[in-house]
C-alpha positions as CSV (number, residue, x, y, z in Angstrom):
1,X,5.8,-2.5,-36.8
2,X,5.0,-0.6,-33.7
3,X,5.5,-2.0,-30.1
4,X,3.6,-0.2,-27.1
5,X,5.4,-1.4,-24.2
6,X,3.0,0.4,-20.5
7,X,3.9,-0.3,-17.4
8,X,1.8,-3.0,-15.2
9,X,1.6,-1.3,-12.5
10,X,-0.3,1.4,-14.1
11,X,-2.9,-0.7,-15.9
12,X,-3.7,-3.2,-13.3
13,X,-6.6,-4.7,-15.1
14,X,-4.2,-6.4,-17.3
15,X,-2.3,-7.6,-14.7
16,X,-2.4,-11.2,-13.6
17,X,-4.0,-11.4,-10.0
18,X,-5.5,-13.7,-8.0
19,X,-8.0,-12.8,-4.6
20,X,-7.4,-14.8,-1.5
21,X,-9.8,-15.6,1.2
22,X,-7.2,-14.8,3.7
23,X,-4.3,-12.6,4.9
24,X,-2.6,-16.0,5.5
25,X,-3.1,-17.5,2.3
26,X,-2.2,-14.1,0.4
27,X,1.1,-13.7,2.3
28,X,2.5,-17.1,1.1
29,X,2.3,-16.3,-2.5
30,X,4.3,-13.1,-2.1
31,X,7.9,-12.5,-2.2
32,X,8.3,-10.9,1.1
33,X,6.6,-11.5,4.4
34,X,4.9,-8.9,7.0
35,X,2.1,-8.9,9.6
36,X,-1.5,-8.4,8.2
37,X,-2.6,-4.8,8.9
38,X,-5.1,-3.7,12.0
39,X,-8.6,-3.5,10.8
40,X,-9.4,0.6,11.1
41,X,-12.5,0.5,13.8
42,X,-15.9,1.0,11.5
43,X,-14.5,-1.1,8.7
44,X,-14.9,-4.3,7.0
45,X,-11.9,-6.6,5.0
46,X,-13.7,-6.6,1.3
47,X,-10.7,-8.2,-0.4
48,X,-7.5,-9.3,-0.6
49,X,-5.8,-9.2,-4.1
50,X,-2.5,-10.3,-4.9
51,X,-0.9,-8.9,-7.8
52,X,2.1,-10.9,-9.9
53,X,3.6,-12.0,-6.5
54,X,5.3,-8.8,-5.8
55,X,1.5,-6.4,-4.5
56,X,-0.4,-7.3,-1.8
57,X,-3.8,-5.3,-1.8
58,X,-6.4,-5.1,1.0
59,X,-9.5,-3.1,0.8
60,X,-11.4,-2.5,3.5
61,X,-15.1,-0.9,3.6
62,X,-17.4,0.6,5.9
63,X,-21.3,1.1,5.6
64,X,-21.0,4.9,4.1
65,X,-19.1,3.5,1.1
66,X,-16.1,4.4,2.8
67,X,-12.5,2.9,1.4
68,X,-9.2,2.4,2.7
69,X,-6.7,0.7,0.4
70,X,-3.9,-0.7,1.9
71,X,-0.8,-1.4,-0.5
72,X,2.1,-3.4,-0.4
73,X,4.9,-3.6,-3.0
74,X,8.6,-4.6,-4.3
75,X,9.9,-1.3,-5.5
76,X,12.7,1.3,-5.1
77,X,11.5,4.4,-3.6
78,X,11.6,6.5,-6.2
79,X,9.7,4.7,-8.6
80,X,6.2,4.6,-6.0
81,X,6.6,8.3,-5.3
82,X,6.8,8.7,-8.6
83,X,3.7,6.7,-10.0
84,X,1.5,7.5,-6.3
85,X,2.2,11.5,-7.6
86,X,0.5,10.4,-10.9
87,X,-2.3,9.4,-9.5
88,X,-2.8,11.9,-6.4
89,X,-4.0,15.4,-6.8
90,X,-2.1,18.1,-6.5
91,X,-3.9,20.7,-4.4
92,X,-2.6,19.7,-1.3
93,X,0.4,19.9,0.3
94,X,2.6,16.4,1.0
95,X,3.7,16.4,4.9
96,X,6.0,14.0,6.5
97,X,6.5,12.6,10.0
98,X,8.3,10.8,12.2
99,X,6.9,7.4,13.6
100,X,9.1,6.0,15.7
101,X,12.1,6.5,13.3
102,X,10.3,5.7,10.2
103,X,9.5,8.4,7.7
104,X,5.9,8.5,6.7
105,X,4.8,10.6,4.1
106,X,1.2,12.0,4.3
107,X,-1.5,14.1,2.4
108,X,-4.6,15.9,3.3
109,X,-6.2,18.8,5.6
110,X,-5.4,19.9,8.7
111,X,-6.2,16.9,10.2
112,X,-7.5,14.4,8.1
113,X,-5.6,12.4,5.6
114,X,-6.3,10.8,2.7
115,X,-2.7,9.4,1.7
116,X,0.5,7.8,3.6
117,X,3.4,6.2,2.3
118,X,6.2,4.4,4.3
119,X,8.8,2.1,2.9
120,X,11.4,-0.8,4.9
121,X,13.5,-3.0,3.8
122,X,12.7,-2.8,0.0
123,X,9.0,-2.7,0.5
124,X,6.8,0.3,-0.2
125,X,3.9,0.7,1.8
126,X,1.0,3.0,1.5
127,X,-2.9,3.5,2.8
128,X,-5.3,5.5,0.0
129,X,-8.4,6.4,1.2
130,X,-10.9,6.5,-2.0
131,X,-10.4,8.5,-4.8
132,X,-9.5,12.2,-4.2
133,X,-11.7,12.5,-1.2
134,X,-12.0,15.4,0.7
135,X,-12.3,13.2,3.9
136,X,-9.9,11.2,5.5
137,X,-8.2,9.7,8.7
138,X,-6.9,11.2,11.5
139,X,-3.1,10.8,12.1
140,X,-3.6,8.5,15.6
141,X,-5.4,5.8,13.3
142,X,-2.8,6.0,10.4
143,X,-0.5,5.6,13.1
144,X,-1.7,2.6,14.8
145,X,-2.5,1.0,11.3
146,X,0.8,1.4,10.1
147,X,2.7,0.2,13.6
148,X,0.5,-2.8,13.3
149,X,2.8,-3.5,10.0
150,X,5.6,-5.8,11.4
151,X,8.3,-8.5,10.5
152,X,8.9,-6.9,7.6
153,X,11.3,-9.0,5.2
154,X,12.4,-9.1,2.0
155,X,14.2,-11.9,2.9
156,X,12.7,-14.1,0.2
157,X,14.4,-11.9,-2.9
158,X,17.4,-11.5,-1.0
159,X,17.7,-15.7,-0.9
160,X,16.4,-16.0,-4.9
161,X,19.3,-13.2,-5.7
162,X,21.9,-15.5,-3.9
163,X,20.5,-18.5,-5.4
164,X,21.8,-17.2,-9.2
C-alpha cells in the first residue's frame, strides 16, 4: 500500500474553509486576533476566507482586474519563506526594510512591489498582488496597509497550550 501524505497548505482546494461576510465574523473563528487590514484606495473587499482556523484570507479587487491578497497564518518563519519562495518567481531580487522596527520583506521593481511578508508574535503575514505581475504597489501603500495590522496576539494558542 502506498500513502501520499501533501501538505494543506499547498493544495488549498482540499482544504476545509469557510467564507465570512465580515472581518468580524472571520476573526472569531481563528486562533489568534488582529485588526482588519486598511482597504488600499481603488479597491474592493471580494472575500474573506478562513482556512482550518489557523489562515485568514482577504482578497481585495479593483475594476482593472486588479488583486491584492492579504494573508494571515500560524506558522514558524521558516516554513512561509519557504513555501511563499515556491510559489514566487525568481527573477527578482527579495529586499527588506525597516518599518518601524519590524522587518518586512519585499519583492519587485524599482518601485513597485508585488510581494511583502512580515511576521509578530507567531503570525506570518504577507500581501501578494496577482500572480507574477509585473505591476505592483508602491512602498508608502504597503506601508500604511501593513501599520494598519494591529493587536496582534496569539494569545489564544498560547492559553490552549497551557490548558494541556
Amino acid at each position: 500500500m502506498v500513502v501520499l501524505l501533501t501538505s494543506c497548505f499547498l493544495f488549498r482546494s482540499t482544504t476545509p474553509h469557510e467564507e465570512f461576510d465580515t472581518f468580524e465574523e472571520a476573526i472569531r473563528t481563528l486562533q489568534f486576533t488582529c485588526t482588519e487590514p486598511t482597504v488600499p484606495e481603488g479597491y474592493t473587499k471580494e472575500s474573506i476566507i478562513v482556512w482550518v482556523w489557523a489562515t485568514l484570507e482577504i482578497i481585495y479587487t479593483k475594476s482593472d482586474s486588479s488583486r491584492i491578497k492579504f494573508r494571515a497564518e500560524i506558522f514558524d518563519d521558516d516554513y512561509i519563506k519557504a513555501i511563499n519562495s515556491f510559489w514566487l518567481p525568481e527573477d527578482r531580487e527579495t529586499e527588506e526594510f525597516d518599518l518601524n522596527g519590524l522587518k518586512v520583506t519585499i519583492r519587485g521593481n524599482e518601485d513597485l512591489y508585488y510581494f511583502a511578508y512580515w511576521y509578530v508574535d507567531g503570525i506570518a503575514f504577507s500581501l501578494h498582488l496577482g500572480e507574477y505581475t509585473d505591476s505592483g504597489l508602491p512602498i508608502a501603500i504597503i506601508s500604511t496597509i501593513i501599520e494598519s495590522v494591529k493587536n496582534i496576539s496569539n494569545n489564544r494558542i498560547k492559553e490552549l497550550e497551557n490548558d494541556e
